[in-house]
C-alpha positions in Angstrom: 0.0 0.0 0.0 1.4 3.2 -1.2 0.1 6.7 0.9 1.8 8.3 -1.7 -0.8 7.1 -4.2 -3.5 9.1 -1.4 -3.9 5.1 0.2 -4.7 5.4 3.8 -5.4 2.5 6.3 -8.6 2.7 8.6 -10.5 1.2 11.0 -13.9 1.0 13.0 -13.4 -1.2 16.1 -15.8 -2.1 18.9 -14.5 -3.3 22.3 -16.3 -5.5 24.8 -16.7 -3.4 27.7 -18.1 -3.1 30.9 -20.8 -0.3 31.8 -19.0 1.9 34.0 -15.9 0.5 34.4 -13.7 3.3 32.3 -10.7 1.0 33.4 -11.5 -1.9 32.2 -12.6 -0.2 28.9 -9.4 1.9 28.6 -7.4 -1.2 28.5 -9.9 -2.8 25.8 -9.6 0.0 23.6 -5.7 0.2 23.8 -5.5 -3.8 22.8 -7.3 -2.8 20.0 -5.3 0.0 19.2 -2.3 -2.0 19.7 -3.7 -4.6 17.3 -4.0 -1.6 14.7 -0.9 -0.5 15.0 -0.2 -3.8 13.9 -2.0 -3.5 11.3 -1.1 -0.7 9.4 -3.9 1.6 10.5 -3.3 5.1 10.3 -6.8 6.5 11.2 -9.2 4.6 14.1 -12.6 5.0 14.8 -14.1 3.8 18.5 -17.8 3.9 19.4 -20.0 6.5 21.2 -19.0 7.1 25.1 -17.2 3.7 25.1 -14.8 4.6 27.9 -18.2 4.3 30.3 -20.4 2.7 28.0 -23.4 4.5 26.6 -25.9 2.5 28.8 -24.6 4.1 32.4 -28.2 6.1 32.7 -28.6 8.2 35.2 -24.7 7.1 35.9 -23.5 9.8 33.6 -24.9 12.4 37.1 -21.9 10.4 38.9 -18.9 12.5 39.4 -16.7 9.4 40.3 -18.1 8.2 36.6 -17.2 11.3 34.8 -13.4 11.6 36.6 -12.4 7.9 36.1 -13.4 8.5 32.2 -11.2 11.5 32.3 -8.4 9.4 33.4 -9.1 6.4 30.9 -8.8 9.0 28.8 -5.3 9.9 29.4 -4.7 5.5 29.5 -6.0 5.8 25.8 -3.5 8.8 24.7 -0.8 7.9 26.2 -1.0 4.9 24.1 -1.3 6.2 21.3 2.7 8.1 22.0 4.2 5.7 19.7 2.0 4.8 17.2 1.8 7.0 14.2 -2.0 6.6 14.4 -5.4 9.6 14.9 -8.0 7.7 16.8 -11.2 8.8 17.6 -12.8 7.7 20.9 -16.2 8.5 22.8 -16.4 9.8 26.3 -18.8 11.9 28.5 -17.1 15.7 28.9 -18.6 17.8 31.9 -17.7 21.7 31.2 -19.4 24.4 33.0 -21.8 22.4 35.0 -23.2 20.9 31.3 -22.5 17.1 30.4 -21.5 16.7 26.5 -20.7 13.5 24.7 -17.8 13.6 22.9 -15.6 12.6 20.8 -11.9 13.1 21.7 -9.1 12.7 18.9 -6.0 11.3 20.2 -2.0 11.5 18.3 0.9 11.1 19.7 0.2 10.7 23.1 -1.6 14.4 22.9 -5.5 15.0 23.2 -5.8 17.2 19.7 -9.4 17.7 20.1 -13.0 17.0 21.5 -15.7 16.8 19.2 -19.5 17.0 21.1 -22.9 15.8 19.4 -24.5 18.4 18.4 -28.5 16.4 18.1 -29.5 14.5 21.0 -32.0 11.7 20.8 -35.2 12.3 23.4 -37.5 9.5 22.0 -38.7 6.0 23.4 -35.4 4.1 23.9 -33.1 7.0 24.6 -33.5 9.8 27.1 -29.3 11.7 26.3 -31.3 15.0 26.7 -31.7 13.8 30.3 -28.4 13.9 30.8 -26.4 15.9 27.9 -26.2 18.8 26.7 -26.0 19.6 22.7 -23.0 20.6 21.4 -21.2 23.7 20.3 -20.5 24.6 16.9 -18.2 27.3 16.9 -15.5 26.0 19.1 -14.3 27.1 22.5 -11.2 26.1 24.4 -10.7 23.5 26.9 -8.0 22.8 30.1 -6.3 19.0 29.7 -3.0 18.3 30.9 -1.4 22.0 30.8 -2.8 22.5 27.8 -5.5 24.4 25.5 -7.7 21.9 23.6 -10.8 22.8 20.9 -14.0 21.6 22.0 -17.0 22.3 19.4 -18.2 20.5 16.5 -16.5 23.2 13.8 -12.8 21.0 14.0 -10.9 20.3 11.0 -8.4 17.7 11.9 -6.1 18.2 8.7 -3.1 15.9 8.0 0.3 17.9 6.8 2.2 15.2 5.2 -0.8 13.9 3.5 -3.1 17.2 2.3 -5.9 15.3 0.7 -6.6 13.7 4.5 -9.2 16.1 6.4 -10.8 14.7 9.3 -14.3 15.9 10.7 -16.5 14.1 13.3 -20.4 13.6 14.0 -21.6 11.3 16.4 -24.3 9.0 16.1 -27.4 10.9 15.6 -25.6 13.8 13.8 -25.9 11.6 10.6 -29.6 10.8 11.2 -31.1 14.4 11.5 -31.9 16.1 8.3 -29.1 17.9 8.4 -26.3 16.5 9.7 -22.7 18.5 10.6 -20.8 16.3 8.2 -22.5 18.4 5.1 -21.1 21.3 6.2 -17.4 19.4 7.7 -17.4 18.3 3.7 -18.2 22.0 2.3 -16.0 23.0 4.7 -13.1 20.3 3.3 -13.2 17.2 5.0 -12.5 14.3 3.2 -13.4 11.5 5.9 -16.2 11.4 8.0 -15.6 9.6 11.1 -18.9 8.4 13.5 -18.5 7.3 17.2 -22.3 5.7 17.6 -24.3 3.8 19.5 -27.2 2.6 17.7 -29.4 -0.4 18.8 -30.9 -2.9 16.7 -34.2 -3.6 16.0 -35.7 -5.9 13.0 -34.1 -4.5 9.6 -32.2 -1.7 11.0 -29.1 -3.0 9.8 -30.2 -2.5 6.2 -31.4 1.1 6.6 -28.3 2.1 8.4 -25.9 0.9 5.9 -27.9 2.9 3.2 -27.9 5.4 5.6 -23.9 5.6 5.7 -23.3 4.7 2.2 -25.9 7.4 0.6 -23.9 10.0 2.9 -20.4 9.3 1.9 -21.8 9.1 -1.9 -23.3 12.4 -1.4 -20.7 14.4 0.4 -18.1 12.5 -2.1 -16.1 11.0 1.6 -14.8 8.4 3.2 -17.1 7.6 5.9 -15.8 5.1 9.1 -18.8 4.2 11.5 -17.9 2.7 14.4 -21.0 1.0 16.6 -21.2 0.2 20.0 -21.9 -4.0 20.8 -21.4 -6.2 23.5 -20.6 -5.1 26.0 -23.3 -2.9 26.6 -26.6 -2.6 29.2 -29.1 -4.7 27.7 -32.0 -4.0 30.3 -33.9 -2.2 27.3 -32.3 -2.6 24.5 -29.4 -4.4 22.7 -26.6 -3.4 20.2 -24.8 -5.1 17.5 -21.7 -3.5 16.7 -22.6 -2.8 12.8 -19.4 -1.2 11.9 -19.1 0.3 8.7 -16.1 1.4 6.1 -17.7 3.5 3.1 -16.3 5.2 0.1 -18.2 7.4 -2.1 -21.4 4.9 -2.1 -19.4 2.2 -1.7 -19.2 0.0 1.6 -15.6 -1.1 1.3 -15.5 -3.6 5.3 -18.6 -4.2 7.0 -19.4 -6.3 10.1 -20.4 -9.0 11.4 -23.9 -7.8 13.9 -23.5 -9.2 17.5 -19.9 -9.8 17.4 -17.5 -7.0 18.5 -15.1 -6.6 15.7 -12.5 -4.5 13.9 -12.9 -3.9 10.5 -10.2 -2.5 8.6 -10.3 -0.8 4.9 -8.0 1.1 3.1 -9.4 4.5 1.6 -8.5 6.0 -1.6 -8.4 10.5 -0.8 -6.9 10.4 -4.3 -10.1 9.2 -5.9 -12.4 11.1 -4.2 -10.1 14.2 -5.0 -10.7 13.6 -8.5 -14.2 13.6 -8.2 -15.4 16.7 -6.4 -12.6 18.4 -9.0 -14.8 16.7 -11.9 -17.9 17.9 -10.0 -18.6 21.3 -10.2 -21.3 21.5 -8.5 -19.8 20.5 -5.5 -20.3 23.6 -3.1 -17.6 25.8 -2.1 -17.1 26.3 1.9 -18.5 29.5 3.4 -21.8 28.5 2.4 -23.8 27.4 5.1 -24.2 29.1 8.7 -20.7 28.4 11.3 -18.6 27.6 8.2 -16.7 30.4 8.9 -16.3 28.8 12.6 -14.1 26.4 11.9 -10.6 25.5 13.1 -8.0 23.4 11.5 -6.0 21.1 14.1 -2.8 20.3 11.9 -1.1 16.9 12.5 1.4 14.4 10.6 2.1 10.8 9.9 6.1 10.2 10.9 5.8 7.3 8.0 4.2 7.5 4.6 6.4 5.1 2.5 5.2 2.1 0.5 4.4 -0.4 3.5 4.1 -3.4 0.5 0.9 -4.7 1.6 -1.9 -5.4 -0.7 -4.6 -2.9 -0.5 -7.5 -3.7 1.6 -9.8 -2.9 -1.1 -11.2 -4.6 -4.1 -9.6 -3.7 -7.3 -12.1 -4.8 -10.0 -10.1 -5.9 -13.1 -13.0 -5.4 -15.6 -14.4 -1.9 -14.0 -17.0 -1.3 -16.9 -18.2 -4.8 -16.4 -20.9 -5.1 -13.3 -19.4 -8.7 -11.4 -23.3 -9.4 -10.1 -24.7 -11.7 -12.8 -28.1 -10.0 -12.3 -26.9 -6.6 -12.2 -24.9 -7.3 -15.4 -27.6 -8.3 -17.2 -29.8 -4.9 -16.1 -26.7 -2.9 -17.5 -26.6 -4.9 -20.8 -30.4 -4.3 -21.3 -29.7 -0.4 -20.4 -26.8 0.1 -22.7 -28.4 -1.2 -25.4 -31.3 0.8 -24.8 -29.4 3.9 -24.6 -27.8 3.0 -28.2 -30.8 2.1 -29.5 -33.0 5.2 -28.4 -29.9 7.4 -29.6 -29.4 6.3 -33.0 -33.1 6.4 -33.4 -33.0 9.9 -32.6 -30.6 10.4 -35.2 -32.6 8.5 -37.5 -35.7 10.5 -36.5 -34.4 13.7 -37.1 -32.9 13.0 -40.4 -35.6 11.2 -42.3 -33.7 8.5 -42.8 -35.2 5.2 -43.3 -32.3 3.1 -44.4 -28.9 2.0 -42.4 -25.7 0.9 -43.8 -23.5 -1.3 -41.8 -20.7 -2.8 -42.8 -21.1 -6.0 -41.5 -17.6 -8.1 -40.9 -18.4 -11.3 -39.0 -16.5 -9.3 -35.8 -17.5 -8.5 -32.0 -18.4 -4.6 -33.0 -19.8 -4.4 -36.3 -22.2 -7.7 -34.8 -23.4 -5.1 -31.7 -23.5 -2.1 -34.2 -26.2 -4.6 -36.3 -28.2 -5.6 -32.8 -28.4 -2.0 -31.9 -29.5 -0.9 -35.2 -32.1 -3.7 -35.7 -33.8 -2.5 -32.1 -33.7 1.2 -33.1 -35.7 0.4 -36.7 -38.1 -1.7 -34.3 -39.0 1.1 -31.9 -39.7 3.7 -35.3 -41.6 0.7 -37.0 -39.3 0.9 -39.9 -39.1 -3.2 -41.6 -35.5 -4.3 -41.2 -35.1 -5.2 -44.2 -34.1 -1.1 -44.4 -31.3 -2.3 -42.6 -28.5 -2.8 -45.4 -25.7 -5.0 -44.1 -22.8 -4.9 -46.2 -19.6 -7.3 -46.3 -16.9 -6.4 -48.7 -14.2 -8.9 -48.5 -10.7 -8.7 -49.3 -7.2 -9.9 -49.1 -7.7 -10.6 -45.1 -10.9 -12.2 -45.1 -11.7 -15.4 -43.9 -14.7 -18.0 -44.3 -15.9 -18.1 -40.9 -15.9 -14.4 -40.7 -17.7 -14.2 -43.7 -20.0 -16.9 -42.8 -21.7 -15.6 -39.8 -22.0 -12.1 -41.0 -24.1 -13.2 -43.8 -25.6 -15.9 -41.6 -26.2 -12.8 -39.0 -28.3 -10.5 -41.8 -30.3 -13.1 -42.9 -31.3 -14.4 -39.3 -32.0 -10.7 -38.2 -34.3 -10.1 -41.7 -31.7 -7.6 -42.9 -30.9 -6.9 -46.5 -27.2 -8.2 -47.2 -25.5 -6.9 -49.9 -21.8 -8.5 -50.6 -19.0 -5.9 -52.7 -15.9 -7.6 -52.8 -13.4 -4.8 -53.0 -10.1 -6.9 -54.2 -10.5 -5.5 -57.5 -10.7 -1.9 -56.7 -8.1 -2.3 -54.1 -5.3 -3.7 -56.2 -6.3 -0.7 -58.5 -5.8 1.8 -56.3 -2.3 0.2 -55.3 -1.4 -0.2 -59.0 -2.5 3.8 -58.8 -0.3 5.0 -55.8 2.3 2.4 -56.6 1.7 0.3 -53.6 3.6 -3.2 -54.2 0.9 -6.0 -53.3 4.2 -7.8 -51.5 4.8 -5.3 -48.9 1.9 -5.7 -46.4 2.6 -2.4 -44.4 0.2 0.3 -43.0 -0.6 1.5 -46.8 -1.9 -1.9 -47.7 -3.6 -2.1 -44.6 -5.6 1.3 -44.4 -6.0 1.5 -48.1 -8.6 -1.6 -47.2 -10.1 0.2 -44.6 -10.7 3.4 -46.5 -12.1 1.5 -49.8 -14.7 0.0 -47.1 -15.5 3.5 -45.7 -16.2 5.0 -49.2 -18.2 1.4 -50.5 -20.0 2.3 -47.5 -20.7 5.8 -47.5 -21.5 5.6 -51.2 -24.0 3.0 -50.5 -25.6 5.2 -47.9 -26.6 8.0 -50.5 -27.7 5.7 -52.8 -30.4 4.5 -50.4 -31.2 7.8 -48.6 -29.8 5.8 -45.7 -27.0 6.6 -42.4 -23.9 4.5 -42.4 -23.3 3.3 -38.8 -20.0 3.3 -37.3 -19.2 0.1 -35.6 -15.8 1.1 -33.6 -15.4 0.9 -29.8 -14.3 3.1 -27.1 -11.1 1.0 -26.5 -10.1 1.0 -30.1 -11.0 4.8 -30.0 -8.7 5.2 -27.1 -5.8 3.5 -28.3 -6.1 5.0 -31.9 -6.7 1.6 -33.5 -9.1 2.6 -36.1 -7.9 4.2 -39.7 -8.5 8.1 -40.2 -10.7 8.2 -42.3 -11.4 4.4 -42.9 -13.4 2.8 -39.5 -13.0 6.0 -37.7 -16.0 7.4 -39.9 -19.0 7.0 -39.7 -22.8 9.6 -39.8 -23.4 8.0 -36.4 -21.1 5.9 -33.7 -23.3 3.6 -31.9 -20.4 1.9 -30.2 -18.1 4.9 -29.3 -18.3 5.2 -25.4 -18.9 1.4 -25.0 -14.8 -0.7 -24.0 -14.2 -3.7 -25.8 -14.8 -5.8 -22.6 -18.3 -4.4 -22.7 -19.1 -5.3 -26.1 -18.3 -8.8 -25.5 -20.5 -9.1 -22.3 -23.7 -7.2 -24.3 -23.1 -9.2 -27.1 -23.2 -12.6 -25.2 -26.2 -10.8 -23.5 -28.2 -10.8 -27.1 -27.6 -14.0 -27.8 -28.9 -15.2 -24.2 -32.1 -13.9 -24.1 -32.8 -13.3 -28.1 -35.4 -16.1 -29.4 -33.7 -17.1 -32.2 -31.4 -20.5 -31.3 -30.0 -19.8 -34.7 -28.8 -16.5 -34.2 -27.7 -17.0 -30.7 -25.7 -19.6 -32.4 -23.9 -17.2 -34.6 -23.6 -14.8 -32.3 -21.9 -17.0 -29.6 -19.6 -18.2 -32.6 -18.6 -14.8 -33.4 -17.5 -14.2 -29.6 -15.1 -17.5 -30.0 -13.4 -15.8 -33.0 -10.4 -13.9 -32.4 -10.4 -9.8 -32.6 -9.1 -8.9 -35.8 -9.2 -6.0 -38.5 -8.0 -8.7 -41.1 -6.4 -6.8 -43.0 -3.5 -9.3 -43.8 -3.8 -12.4 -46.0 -4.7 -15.3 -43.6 -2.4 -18.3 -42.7 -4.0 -21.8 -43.5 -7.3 -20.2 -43.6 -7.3 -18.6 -40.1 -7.2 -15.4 -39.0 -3.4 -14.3 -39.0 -3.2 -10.9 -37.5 -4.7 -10.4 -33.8 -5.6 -7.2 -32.4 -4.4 -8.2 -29.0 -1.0 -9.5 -30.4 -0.4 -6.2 -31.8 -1.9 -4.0 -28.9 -1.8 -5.6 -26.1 -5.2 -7.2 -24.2 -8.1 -5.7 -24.0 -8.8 -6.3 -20.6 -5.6 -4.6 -19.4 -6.1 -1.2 -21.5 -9.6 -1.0 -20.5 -8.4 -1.3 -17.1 -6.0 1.6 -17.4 -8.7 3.3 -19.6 -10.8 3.7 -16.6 -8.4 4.7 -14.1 -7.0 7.2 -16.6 -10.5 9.1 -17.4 -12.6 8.6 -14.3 -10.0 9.3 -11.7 -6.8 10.7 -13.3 -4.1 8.5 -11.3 -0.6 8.8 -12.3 0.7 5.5 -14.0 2.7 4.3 -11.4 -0.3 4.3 -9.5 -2.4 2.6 -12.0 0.4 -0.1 -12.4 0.2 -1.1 -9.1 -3.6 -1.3 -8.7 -3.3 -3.4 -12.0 -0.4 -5.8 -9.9 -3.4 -6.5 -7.4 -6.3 -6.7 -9.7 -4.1 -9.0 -12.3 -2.7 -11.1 -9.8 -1.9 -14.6 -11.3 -2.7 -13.5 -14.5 -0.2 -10.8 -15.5 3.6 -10.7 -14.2 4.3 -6.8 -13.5 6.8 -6.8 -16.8 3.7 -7.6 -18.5 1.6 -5.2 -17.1 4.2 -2.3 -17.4 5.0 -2.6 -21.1 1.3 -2.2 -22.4 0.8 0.6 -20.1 3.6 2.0 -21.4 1.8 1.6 -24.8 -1.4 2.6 -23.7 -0.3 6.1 -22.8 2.0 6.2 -25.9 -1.0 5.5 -28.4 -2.9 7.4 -26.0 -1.6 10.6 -26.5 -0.4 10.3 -29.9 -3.6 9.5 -31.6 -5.9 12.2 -30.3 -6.0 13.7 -33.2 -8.3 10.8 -34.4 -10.5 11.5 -31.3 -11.0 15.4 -31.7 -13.0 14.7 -35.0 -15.2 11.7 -33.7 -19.0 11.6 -35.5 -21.7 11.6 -32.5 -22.7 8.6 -30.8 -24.0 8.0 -27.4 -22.8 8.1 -24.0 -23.4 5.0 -21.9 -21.1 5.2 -19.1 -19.5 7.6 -17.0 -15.9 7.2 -18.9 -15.9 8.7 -23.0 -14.1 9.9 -25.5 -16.0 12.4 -26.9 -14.5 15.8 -27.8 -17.4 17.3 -27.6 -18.0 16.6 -23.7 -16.0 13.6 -21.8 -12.6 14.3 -22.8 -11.6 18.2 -24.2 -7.9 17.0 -25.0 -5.0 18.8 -27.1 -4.4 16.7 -29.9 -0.6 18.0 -29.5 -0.1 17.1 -25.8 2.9 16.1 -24.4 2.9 12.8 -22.9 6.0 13.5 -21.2 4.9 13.6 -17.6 3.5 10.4 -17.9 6.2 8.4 -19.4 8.3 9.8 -16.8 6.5 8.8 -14.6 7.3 5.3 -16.3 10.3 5.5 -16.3 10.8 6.3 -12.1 8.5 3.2 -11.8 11.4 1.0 -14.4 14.0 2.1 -12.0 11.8 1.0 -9.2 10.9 -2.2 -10.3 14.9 -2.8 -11.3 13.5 -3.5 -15.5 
């Protein structure tokens, strides 16, 4: 794990106490603490008023109570002297003749801070108005050990050796109310959210209060670390489960176990959600809300911050645009194709157009370019047979290819119309002077362009739109000829990655009604990527995209990492180390990311003159919105950044 990459280890932890035995409860928290040291943890998250235990009632009136929590207190910081670790801890505060429940922040032996709740339950199971006092806002100054230490709810605990960290704390009810401090602790810049609670369980709780935590930490674009109180507790009225809970941005990275006290560790990514209140612009300034202008920033510092060369506690998805869920891919197949189908029949709509020109060749994009189209002339009523498929073969073309794509048009009631462009191929060579012996990028793109003109030629003699059939991964890497497959009067397939395709392709032919055409179309996924464009060998294909490129699954990997979140490439390559695992040695890896950013910024040219197509996803390529790239960007920066990570790796 790398906190140079913005990785930072967490965790909630619940310890089995004893109601009012602050003691006894001091020395459970420390094991704990000690166990996260252990661990890695940088940042640790305790529950509400554990030092007495939230059940002490009428307890709380006790001055013996409130002075022996004031002590385990100083048990619990003390502890912390050597252990390069914030931790957040609950305790009853008496100041002024008021009670407050708070939440102190320890470092480095030193009490940095107290936190109080600011909304106190008064409702069937819990009386705290009974015995608290809400909390400030605007903080005030507090005696502890000879020193001067914040109390209000207004603190901004901010890390200096790691700027993206900014710590804020709520407790318990805070994130219940309709407005809860951590909206403002975000607009004011916090970037993790922690929560000493105590929530009891009743029947389904559990499932609202993880929604609970998740929707706020995708709202307020935070980590979020919720740490519940368990056994341990009273249970004369009530009991509690010790739901802890790790969240990211909407995502619930640990969870635990209810009715077991446990720690739950997660490592968060301030990085990533850096990257995505930058991207959002509508996420508010600070200043905008009452006591923003309150606050106080506590400064603190990690003494370490190097790699520590432990896997990240987080799952790294190696196919990010591909839902894992069986079920929820299959809702995101239906969608996208939906979303393709209702934009090209826009397109169709709005130009009169009652004709389509595909060229079909028997491959994984031109085969979804053809299912798309064939749902789009379904919703306007318009007879497929509209639908011109064409297949111009040539010098790289090979029978099964050709076989399913006529096999394909007939199946879906398409017209197919076959122009074998050999001929006017060698012409053109005989023309430029190509030699039919040299198979270089000439004889390669002179192919693809004859297509593109058969094609577009085609189109105005039917009043029709030519389709473009290339994918967002191609589009990315430049692997599409100007002017050949990078043209088309409308790109169906532009924001969807070649990992996609497959996966809505496969999608079709599950749950179409035609056995035949599933047939074809699960033939067509066995058949390697290729633009054949060179003569095959034996009859089989004989040049492979993935040969030439590198795999599909690895670029779209870095794809995503590159648009959605902007990480630097060492950082990408050691996410892909993790997601890869046992699949890709790190040499592997490193030399098509190296290509990947080569091709990436070299061929955005192509990019900056794409035809329209749709959006499906939250990563594209279009110049007109998702990506407003320099075609003449250096990539410089980057493949530096290469290079430090060769030297690193000793290649």
């Amino acid at each position: 794990m790398h906190m140079k990459d913005g990785l930072i280890r967490v965790a909630a932890a619940t310890p089995k106490i004893r109601v009012a035995d602050p003691a006894y409860n001091s020395s459970q928290v420390i094991a704990l603490i000690e166990e996260g040291s252990r661990q890695g943890v940088k940042l640790m998250v305790f529950p509400e008023l554990c030092l007495t235990a939230y059940t002490c009632g009428d307890l709380f009136l006790q001055r013996p109570l409130l002075e022996k929590a004031r002590e385990a207190l100083k048990q619990v910081a003390d502890a912390t002297r050597d252990k390069d670790m914030l931790v957040f801890v609950g305790l009853p505060w008496d100041r002024d003749g008021k009670l407050y429940n708070v939440a102190a922040a320890l470092k480095d032996g030193r009490l940095l801070g107290l936190v109080p709740k600011k909304n106190l339950p008064n409702y069937s199971e819990f009386y705290e108005a009974r015995h608290f006092s809400p909390g400030n806002d605007r903080p005030v100054m507090e005696p502890w050990e000879g020193e001067l230490i914040p109390m209000g709810t207004n603190l901004l605990f901010t890390c200096e050796n790691l700027p993206d960290l900014k710590v804020a704390a709520e407790i318990c009810e805070d994130v219940w109310v309709p407005c809860p401090p951590s909206i403002r602790h975000c607009m004011a810049g916090a970037t993790v959210i922690v929560n000493c609670s105590a929530s009891d369980e009743t029947t389904g709780k559990d499932i609202y209060r993880r929604e609970l935590i998740c929707g706020q930490s995708a709202r307020l674009v935070c980590g979020y670390i919720y740490a519940n109180a368990g056994d341990g507790e009273s249970t004369q009225d009530l009991v509690f489960g010790g739901q802890n809970i790790i969240s990211e941005n909407g995502t619930c990275l640990a969870e635990s176990r209810r009715f077991v006290n446990e720690t739950i560790y997660g490592d968060l990514d301030l990085q990533r959600l850096d990257c995505e209140r930058r991207r959002m612009n509508t996420y508010p300034e600070g200043g905008e809300l009452p006591g923003q202008e309150g606050y106080i920033r506590i400064p603190f510092s990690f003494s370490d911050t190097k790699d520590t060369g432990e896997r990240m506690l987080r799952f790294i998805d190696p196919a990010p645009f591909v839902p894992k869920d069986p079920a929820q891919r299959s809702r995101r197949c239906e969608e996208i194709l939906s979303i393709q189908a209702m934009g090209l029949k826009k397109r169709l709509e709005h130009t009169g157009c009652q004709s389509a020109v595909i060229g079909l060749s028997g491959g994984l994009d031109s085969t979804l370019a053809l299912l798309v189209t064939v749902r789009a002339f379904d919703l306007l009523e318009i007879p497929r047979e509209k639908i011109c498929c064409v297949t111009m073969p040539c010098f790289g073309t090979t029978d099964r290819t050709y076989a399913n794509a006529c096999a394909m048009a007939r199946q879906v009631g398409a017209q197919l119309r076959e122009v074998n462009i050999r001929r006017s191929v060698t012409c053109h060579f005989e023309d430029i002077g190509q030699d039919m012996e040299k198979h270089d990028v000439t004889y390669e793109n002179g192919q693809a362009r004859e297509r593109t003109q058969v094609l577009m030629d085609i189109a105005n003699q039917t009043g029709g739109l030519v389709v473009g059939t290339g994918d967002m991964s191609e589009l990315a890497l430049g692997w599409a000829t100007y002017n050949g497959d990078h043209m088309s009067m409308y790109g169906v397939n532009a924001s969807v990655p070649k990992t996609l395709v497959r996966h809505l392709v496969r999608y079709y032919g599950d749950t179409c009604r035609d056995p035949e055409l599933a047939k074809v179309l699960y033939d067509v996924l066995d058949t390697p990527v290729s633009p054949e464009l060179l003569p095959p060998k034996d009859g089989e294909i004989a040049q492979k995209t993935e040969d030439l490129v590198g795999p599909y699954e690895l670029h779209d990997f870095f794809l995503y990492h590159v648009l959605r979140f902007g990480y630097a490439p060492s950082k990408i390559y050691r996410m892909a180390l993790q997601a890869f695992e046992g699949q890709y040695e790190g040499e592997t890896i490193l030399r098509w990311l190296k290509t990947f950013y080569r091709r990436f910024f070299s061929q955005q040219f192509k990019r900056s003159c794409l035809p329209d197509g749709p959006k499906v996803g939250s990563a594209a390529l279009s110049p007109r919105g998702d990506l407003r790239m320099p075609s003449d960007a250096s990539s410089r920066l980057w493949m530096e950044d290469l290079e430090e990570l060769e030297k690193e790796e000793g290649r």
